[in-house]
C-alpha positions in Angstrom: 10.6 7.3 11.6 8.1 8.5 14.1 7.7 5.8 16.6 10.3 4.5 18.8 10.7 1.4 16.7 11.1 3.0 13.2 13.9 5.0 15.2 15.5 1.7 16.5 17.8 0.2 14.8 15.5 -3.3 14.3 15.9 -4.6 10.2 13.9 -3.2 8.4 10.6 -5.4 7.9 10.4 -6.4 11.4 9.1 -5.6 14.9 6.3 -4.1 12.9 4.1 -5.3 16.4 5.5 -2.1 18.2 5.0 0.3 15.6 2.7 2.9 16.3 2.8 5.0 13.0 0.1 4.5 10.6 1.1 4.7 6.8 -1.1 7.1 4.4 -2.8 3.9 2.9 -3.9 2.8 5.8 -5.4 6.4 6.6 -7.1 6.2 3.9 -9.0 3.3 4.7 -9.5 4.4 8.3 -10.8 7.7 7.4 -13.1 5.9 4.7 -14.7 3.7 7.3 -15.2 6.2 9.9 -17.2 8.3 7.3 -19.2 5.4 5.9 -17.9 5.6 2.6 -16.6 2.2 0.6 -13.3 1.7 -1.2 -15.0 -1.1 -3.6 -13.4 -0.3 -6.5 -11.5 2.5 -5.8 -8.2 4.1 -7.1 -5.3 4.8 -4.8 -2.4 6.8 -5.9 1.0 6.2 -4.3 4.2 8.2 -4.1 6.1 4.9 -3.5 6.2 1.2 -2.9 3.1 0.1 -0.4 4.0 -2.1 2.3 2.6 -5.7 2.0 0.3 -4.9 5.0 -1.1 -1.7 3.0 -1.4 -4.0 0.0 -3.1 -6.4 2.0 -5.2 -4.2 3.6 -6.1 -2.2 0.4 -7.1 -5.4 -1.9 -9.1 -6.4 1.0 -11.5 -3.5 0.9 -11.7 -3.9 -2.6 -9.7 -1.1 -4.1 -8.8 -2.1 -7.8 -5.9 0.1 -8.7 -2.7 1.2 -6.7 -1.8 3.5 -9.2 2.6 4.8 -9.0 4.6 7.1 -11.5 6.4 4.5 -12.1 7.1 1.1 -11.1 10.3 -0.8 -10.1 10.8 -3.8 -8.3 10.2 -3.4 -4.6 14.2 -3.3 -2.9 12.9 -4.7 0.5 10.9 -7.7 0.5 11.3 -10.6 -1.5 8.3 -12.0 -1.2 5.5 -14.3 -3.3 2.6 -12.9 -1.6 4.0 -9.0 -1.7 4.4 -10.0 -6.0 1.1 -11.8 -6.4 -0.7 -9.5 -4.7 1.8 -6.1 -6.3 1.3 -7.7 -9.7 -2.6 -7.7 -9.2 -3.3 -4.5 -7.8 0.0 -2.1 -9.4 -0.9 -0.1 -12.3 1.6 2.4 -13.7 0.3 5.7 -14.6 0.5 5.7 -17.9 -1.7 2.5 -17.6 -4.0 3.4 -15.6 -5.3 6.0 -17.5 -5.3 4.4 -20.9 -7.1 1.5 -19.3 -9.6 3.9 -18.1 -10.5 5.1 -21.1 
C-alpha cells in the first residue's frame, strides 16, 4: 500500500481511520463533484472487488451499475450490508450489456 497503514501490518479491514490513500472509485466521485458533473445513474467499471465504503459511497451518488469481468464472492468481508448492497449494484459484463440493450 501507499500509506503508512496499508504498509502496517493492521488486518486487513481495519484502521481504515489512518488511511490516507484514496481508491479509484472514490476518485471518481471526487473528480465528478469538483467538475459539477452528476453520477445519477451512471456506470462504473471495476477491475476488482469495491470496498464497502466505495459501494457505499457509489450507490449513494446514484450510480446504477458497478459493472466487473466477472464476479466471485468477495474473500474479505463477510458482511450483510457489503451483500445487499454488492447484490444491488454488481452487474457482470456480460449482463450489463445485454441489459443495456
Amino acid at each position: 500500500g501507499g500509506c503508512g497503514r496499508c504498509s502496517s501490518d493492521l488486518p486487513r479491514g481495519n484502521g481504515y481511520e489512518l488511511c490516507m490513500c484514496i481508491h479509484a472509485e472514490e476518485n471518481v466521485i471526487l473528480d465528478a463533484a469538483k467538475r459539477g458533473i452528476s453520477l445519477d445513474g451512471a456506470v462504473v467499471y471495476v477491475n476488482g472487488w469495491p470496498c464497502l465504503w466505495c459501494l457505499c459511497h457509489m450507490y449513494q451518488v446514484g450510480i446504477q451499475w458497478v459493472v466487473m469481468r466477472t464476479i466471485e464472492p468477495y474473500p474479505y468481508v463477510k458482511d450483510t450490508n457489503y451483500d445487499n448492497l454488492f447484490q444491488q449494484l454488481v452487474r457482470r459484463e456480460e449482463e450489463a450489456i445485454r441489459e443495456s440493450t
